[in-house]
N, C-alpha and C positions, 0 to 999 in steps of 0.2 A: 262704598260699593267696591268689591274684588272685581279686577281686570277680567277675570272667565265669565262671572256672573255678566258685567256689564255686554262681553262679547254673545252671551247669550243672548238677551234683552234685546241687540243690534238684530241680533242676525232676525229676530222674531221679524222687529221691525222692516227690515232689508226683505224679509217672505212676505209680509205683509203688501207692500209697497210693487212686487215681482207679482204676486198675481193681479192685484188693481194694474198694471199695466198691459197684464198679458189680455186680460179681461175686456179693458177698452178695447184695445188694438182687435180683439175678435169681435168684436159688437161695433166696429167701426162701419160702416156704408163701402161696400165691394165695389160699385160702381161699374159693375156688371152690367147693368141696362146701356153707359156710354158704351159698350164693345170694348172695355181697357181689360188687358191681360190679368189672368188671376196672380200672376207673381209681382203685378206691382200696385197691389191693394195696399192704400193710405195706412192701415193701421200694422202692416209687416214687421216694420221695426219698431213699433212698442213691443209686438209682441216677439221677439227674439231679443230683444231688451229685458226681455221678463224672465226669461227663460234664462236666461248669461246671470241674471242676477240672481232669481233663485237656486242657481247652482252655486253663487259666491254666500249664498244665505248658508246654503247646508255646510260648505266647505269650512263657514266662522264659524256656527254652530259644533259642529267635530271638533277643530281645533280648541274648542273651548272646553274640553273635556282634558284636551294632554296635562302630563302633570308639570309640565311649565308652567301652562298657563293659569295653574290655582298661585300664583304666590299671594303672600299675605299683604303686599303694597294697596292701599288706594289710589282709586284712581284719580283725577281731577283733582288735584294737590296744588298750590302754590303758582306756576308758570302754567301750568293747562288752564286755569280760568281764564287768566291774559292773552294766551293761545286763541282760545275758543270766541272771547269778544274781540281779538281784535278780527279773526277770519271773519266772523259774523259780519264786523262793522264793514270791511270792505266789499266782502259783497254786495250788502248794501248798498255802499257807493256805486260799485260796478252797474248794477239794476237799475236804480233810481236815478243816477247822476251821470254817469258816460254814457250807459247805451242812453241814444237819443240826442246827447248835448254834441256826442262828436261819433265820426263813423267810426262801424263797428269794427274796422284793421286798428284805431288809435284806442278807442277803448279795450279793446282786447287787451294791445301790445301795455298800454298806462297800468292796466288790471293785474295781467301779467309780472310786470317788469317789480309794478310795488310787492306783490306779495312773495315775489323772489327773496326779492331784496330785503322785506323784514323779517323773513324767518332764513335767512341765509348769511347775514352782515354782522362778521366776527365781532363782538364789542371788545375784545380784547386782544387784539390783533398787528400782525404788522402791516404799514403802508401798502402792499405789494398783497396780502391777503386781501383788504378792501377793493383796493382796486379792482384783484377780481373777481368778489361779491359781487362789482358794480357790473363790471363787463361782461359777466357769464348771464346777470338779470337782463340786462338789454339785451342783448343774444336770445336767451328764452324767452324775452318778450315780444321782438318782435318773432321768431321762426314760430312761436304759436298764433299767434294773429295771422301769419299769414299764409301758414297751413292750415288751419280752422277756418280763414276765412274762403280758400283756395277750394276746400273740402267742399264745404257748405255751396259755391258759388258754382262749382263745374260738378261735381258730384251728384251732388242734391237741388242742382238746379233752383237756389234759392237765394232771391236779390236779399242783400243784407243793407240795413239803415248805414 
């Protein structure tokens, strides 16, 4: 499959997926009967969710049309299959196996930190590059735990496991 074709497919899918969001979010319960304000109706941000992505739907769709974007490569060649299972696999992990085993600052930060660090850890490198593969991973592992978690906690008003 051509990189344009497949960005088409995406974006289908990406619009698909933007109005099933926007969709819920309006069909959610206003909670208008409690007396709670119409601006902070439960489903708001799925649906401004839907709307940011359908607009990132149409923007791959266009771009899929430039004449960059037709070259003759395939896509999912040699290192993208290894790419794609290994991202898969730690998700995975992340879901199934941290969140719950350990709170969600260590899981994030462990989630984080690993998927830095395999798709970022020079194999061919000097001493002084790895190290700061390793250092920049920790750094973005934890500043995303604990701005995510910071987010979610005082933002969003939402206790995390």
């Amino acid at each position: 499959m051509l990189m344009a074709k497949a960005d088409r497919y995406t974006a289908a899918a990406l619009l698909a997926l933007a109005v099933a969001m926007f969709v819920g979010g309006w069909t959610m319960s206003r909670l208008e009967i409690r007396q709670i304000h119409p601006a902070s109706i439960p489903g708001l941000v799925p649906m401004i969710l839907g709307v940011l992505l359908a607009i990132c739907a149409g923007l791959l769709f266009r771009a899929s049309f430039d004449d960059t974007a037709r070259g003759v490569e395939p896509i999912m060649v040699g290192g993208s299959w290894w790419r794609l299972g290994i991202t898969g696999a730690i998700c995975v992990i992340y879901a199934l196996v941290l969140i719950g085993w350990a709170s969600y600052f260590w899981a994030t930060a462990i989630f984080t930190f690993a998927f830095a660090l395999i798709f970022s850890y020079p194999t061919e490198g000097t001493t002084r590059s790895r190290l700061t593969a390793v250092a920049g991973s920790v750094a973005l592992g934890l500043g995303i735990a604990y701005g995510s978690a910071l987010l979610f906690e005082q933002l969003f008003l939402v206790r995390l496991p």
